[in-house]
C-alpha atoms as a printed R data frame, in Angstrom:
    type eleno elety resid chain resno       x       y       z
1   ATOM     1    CA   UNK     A     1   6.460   2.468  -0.482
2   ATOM     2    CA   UNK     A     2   5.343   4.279   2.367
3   ATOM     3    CA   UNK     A     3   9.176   4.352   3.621
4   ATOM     4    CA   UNK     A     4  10.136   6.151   0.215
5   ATOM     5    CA   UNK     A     5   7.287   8.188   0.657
6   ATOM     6    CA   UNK     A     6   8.168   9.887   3.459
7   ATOM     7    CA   UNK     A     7  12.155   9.512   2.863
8   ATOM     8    CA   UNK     A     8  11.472  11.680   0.353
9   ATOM     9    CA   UNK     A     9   9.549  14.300   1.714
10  ATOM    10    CA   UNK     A    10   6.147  13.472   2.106
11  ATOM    11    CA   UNK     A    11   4.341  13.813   5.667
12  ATOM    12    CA   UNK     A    12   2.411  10.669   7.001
13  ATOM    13    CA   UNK     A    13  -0.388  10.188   8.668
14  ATOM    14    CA   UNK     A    14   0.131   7.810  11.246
15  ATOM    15    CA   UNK     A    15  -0.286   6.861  14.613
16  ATOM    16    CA   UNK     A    16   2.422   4.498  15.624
17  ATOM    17    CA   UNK     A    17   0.256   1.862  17.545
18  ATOM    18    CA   UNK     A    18   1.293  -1.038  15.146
19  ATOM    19    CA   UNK     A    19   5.069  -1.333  15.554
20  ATOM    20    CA   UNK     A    20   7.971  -2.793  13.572
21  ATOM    21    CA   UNK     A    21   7.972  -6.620  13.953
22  ATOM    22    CA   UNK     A    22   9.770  -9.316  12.350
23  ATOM    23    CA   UNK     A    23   7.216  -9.163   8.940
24  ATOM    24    CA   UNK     A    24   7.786  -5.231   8.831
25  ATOM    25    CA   UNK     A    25  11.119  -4.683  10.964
26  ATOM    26    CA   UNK     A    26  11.282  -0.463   9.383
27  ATOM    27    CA   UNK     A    27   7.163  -0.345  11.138
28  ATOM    28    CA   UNK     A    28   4.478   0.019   9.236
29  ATOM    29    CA   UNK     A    29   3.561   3.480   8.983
30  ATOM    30    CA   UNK     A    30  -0.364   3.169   9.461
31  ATOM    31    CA   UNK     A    31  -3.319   5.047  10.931
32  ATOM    32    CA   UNK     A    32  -5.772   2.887  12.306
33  ATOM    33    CA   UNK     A    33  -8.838   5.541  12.459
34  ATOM    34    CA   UNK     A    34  -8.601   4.573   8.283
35  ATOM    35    CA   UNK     A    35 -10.369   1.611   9.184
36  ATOM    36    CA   UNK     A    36 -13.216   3.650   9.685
37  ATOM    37    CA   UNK     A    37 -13.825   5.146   6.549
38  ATOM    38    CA   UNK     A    38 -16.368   3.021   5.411
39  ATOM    39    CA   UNK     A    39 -19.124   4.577   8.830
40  ATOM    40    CA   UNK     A    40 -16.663   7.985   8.984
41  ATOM    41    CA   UNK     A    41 -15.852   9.334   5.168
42  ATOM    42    CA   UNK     A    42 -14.791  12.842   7.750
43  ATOM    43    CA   UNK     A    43 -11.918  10.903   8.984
44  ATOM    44    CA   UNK     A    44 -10.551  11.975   5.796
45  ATOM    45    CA   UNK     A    45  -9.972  15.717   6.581
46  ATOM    46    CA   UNK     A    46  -7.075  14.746   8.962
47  ATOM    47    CA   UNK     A    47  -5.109  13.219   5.759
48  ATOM    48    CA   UNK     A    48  -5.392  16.288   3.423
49  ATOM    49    CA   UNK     A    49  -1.795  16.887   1.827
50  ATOM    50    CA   UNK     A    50  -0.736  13.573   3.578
51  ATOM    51    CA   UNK     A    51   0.169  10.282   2.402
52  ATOM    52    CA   UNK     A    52  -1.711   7.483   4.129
53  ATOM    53    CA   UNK     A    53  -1.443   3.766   3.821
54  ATOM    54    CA   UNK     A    54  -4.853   1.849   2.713
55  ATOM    55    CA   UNK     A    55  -5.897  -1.113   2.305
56  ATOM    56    CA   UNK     A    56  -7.444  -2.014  -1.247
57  ATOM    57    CA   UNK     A    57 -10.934  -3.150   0.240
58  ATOM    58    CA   UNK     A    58 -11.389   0.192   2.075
59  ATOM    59    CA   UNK     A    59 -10.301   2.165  -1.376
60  ATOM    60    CA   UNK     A    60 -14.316   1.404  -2.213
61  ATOM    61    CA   UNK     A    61 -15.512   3.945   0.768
62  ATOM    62    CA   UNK     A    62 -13.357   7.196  -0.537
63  ATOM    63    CA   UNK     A    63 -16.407   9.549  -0.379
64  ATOM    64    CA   UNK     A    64 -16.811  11.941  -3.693
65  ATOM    65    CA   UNK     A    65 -15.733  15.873  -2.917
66  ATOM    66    CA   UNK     A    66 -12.050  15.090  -2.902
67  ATOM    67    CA   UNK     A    67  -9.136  14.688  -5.617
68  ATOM    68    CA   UNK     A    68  -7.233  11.462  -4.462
69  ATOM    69    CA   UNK     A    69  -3.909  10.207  -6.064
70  ATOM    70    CA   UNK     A    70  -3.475   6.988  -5.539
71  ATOM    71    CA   UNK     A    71  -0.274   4.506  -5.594
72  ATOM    72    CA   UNK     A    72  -1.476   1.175  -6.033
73  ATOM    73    CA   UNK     A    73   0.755  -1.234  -5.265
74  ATOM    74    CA   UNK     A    74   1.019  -4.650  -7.376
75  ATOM    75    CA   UNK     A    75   2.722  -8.026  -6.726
76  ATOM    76    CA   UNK     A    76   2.534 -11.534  -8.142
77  ATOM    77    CA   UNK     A    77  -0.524 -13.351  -6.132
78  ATOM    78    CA   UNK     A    78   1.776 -15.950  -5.043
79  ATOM    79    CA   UNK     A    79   4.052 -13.754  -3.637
80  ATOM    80    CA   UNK     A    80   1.238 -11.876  -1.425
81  ATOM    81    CA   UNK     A    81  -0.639 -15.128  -0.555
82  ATOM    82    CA   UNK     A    82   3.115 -16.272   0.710
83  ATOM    83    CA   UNK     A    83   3.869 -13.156   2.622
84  ATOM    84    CA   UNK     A    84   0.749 -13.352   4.161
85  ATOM    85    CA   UNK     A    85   0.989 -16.952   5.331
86  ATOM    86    CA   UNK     A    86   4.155 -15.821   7.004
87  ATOM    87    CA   UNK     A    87   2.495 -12.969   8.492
88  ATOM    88    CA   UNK     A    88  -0.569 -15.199   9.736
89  ATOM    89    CA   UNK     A    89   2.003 -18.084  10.974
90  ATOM    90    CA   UNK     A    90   4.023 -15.649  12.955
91  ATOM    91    CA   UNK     A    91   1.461 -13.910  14.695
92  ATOM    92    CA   UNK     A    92   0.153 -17.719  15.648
93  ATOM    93    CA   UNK     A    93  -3.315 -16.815  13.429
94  ATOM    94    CA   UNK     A    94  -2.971 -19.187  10.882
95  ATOM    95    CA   UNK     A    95  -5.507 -21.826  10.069
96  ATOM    96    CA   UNK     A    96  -4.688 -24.937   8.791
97  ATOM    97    CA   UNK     A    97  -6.153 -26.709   5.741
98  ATOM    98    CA   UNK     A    98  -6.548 -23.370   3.621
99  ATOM    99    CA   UNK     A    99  -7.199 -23.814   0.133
100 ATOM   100    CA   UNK     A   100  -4.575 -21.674  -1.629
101 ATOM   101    CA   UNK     A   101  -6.196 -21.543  -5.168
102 ATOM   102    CA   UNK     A   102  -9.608 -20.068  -3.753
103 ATOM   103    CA   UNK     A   103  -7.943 -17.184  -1.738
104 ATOM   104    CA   UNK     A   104  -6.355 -16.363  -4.742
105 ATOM   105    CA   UNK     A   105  -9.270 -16.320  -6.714
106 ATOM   106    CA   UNK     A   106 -11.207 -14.370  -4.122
107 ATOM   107    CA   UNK     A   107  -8.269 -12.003  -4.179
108 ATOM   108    CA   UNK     A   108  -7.932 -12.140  -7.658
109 ATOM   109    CA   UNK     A   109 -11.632 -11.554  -8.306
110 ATOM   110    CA   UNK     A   110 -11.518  -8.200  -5.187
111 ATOM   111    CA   UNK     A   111  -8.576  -6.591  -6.954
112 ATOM   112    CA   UNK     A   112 -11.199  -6.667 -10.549
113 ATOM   113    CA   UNK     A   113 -13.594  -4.927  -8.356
114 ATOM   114    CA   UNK     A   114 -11.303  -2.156  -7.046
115 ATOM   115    CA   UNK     A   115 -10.147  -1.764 -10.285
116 ATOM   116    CA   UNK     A   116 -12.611  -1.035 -12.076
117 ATOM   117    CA   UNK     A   117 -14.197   0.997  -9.101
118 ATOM   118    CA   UNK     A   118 -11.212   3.278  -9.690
119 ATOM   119    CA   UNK     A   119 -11.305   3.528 -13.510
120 ATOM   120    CA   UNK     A   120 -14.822   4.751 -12.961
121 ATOM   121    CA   UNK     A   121 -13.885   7.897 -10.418
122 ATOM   122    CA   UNK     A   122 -12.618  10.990 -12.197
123 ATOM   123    CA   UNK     A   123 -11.896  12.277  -8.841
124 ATOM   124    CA   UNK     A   124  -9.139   9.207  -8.345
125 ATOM   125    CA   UNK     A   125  -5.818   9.887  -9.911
126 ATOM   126    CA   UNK     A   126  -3.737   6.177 -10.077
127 ATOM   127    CA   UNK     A   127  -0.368   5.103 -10.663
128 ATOM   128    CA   UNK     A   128   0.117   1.474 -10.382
129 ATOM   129    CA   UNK     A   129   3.640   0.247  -9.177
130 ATOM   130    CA   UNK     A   130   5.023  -3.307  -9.722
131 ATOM   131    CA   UNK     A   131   6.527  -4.689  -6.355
132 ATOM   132    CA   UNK     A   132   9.729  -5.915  -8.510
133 ATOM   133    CA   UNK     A   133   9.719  -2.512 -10.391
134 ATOM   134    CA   UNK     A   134  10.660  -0.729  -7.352
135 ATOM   135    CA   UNK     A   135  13.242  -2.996  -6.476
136 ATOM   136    CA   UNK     A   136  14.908  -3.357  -9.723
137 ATOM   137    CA   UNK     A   137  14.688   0.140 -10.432
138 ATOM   138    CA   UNK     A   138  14.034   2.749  -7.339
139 ATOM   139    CA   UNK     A   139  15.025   5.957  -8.827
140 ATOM   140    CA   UNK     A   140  13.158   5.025 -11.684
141 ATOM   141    CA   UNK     A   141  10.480   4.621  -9.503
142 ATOM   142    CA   UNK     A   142  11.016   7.453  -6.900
143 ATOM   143    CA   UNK     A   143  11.033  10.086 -10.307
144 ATOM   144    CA   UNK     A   144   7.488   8.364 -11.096
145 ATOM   145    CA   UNK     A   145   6.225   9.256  -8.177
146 ATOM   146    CA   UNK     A   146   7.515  12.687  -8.157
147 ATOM   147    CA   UNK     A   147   5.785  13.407 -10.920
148 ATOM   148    CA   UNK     A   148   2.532  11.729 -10.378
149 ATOM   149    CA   UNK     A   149   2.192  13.299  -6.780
150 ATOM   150    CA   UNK     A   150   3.020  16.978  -8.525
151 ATOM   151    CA   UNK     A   151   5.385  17.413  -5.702
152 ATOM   152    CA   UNK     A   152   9.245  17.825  -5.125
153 ATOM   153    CA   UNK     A   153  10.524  14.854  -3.172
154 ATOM   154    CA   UNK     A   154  13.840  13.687  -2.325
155 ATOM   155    CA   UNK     A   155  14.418  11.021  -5.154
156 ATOM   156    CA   UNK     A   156  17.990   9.999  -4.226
157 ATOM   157    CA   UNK     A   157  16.673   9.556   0.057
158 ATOM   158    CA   UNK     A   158  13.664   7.839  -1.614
159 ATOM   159    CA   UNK     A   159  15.854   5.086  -3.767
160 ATOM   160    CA   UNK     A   160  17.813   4.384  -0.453
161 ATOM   161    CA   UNK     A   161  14.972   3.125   1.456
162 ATOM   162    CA   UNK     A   162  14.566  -0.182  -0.992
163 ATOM   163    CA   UNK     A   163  16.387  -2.732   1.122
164 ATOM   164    CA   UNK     A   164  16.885  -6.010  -1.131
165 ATOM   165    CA   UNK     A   165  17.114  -7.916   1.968
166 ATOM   166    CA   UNK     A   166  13.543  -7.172   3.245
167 ATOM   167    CA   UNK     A   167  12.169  -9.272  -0.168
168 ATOM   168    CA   UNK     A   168  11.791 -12.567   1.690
169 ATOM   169    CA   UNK     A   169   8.746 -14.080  -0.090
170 ATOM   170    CA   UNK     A   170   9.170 -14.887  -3.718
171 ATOM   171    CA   UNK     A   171   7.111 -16.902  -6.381
């Protein structure tokens, strides 16, 4: 998403210090300073007009005083759980002995909480996007965003950046 993002026009904020790897060989187009949201709501000046990658969990910090538009990604549990075991495995942090059905109930049971934390903010705008949606139908997708973001982008640039190839995990 982030790719399309900026493929079509948008500017990130980002700071380059996690590089492309073999789990995200295009980078990953992060800011780590996000990570402080939750002890440094100011942080936030830095992204205004920007488009910034966040995790769900630190969604539940955005600080009132600011109109946020939101793309929420969403993809089949299994599918995240797998791509994450990948992830951990590669990176030599994986743990052994994991119990699959309670990490998707805690995640299950987190993304509840964000949601409803977001239907409750009038000051959060949010389009949810199906993972498969985007890769069945990126145009589609790209003229979605468009319109959600109030913004001319590059639709066409933004529909070239889904690479079929990069869908490795699937339930």
């Amino acid at each position: 998403m982030m790719q399309m993002l900026v493929a079509g026009g948008m500017t990130p904020l980002s700071d380059g210090e996690r590089q492309a790897d073999a789990d995200n060989p295009r980078g990953y187009l992060e800011w780590e300073r996000i990570k402080t949201l939750p002890d440094d709501p100011g942080c936030l000046a830095e992204a205004e007009g920007k488009v910034v990658k966040v995790i769900s969990r630190l969604l539940l910090s955005l600080p009132a005083g600011h109109e946020y538009r939101v793309i929420f990604m969403e993809r089949p549990m299994p599918e995240v759980l797998a791509s994450q075991d990948q992830m951990l495995r590669r990176c030599g942090t994986y743990k052994k002995g994991g119990n699959p059905a309670a990490m998707a109930a805690a995640f299950e049971k987190h993304l509840r909480e964000v949601d409803a934390w977001l239907n409750a903010k009038a000051h959060v705008k949010i389009l949810r996007i199906a993972y498969h949606d985007v890769l069945q139908n990126p145009r589609t997708i790209s003229e979605k965003l468009a319109d959600f973001l109030g913004v001319t982008l590059n639709c066409e640039a933004m529909s070239g950046q889904v690479d079929q190839s990069l869908y490795r995990n699937r339930s």
